[in-house]
C-alpha positions as CSV (number, residue, x, y, z in Angstrom):
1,X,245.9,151.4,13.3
2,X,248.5,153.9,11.5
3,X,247.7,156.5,14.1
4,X,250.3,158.8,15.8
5,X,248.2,160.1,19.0
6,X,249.3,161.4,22.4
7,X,247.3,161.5,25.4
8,X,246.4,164.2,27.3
9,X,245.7,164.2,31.1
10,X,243.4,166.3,32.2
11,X,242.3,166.3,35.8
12,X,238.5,165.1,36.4
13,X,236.3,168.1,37.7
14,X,233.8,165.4,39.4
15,X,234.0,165.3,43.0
16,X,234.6,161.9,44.5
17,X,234.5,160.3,41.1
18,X,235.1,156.5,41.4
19,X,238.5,155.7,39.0
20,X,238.7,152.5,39.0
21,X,236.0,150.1,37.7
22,X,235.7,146.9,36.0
23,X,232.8,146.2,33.2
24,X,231.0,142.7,33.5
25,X,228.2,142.1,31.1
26,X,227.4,138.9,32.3
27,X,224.2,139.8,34.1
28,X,223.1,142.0,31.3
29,X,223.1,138.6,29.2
30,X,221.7,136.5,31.6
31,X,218.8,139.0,32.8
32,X,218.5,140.8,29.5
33,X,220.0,138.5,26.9
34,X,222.0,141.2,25.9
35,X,225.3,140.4,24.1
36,X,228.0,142.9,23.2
37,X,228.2,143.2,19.2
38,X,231.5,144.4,19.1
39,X,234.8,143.6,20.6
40,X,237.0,146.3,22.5
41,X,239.2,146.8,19.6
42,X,236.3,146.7,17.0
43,X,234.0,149.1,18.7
44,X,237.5,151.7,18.7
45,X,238.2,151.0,15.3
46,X,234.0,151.5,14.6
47,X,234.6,155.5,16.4
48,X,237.3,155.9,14.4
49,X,236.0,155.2,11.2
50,X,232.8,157.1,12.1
51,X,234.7,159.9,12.9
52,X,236.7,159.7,9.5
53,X,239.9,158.3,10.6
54,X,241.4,156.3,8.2
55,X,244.0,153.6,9.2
């Protein structure tokens, strides 16, 4: 994307926040119908481009 960023880690404040977790939408569509518009990569580029970062 043409972008020179650096993480930062900063340590959560939540109390026994669960780290690790894994998205399925696969109920969502079969209850719901629901169906993700974007990809991973094109819902990032989408926030980056509403937040004016060009690429």
């Amino acid at each position: 994307m043409g972008l020179d960023l650096k993480a930062e880690h900063v340590d959560n404040p939540i109390k026994n926040y669960v780290r690790n977790t894994l998205a399925d939408t696969t109920k969502a569509e079969e209850v719901l119908g629901f169906r993700a518009r974007y990809s991973l990569d094109e819902g990032i580029e989408e926030l980056l481009r509403c937040y004016g970062f060009r690429g």
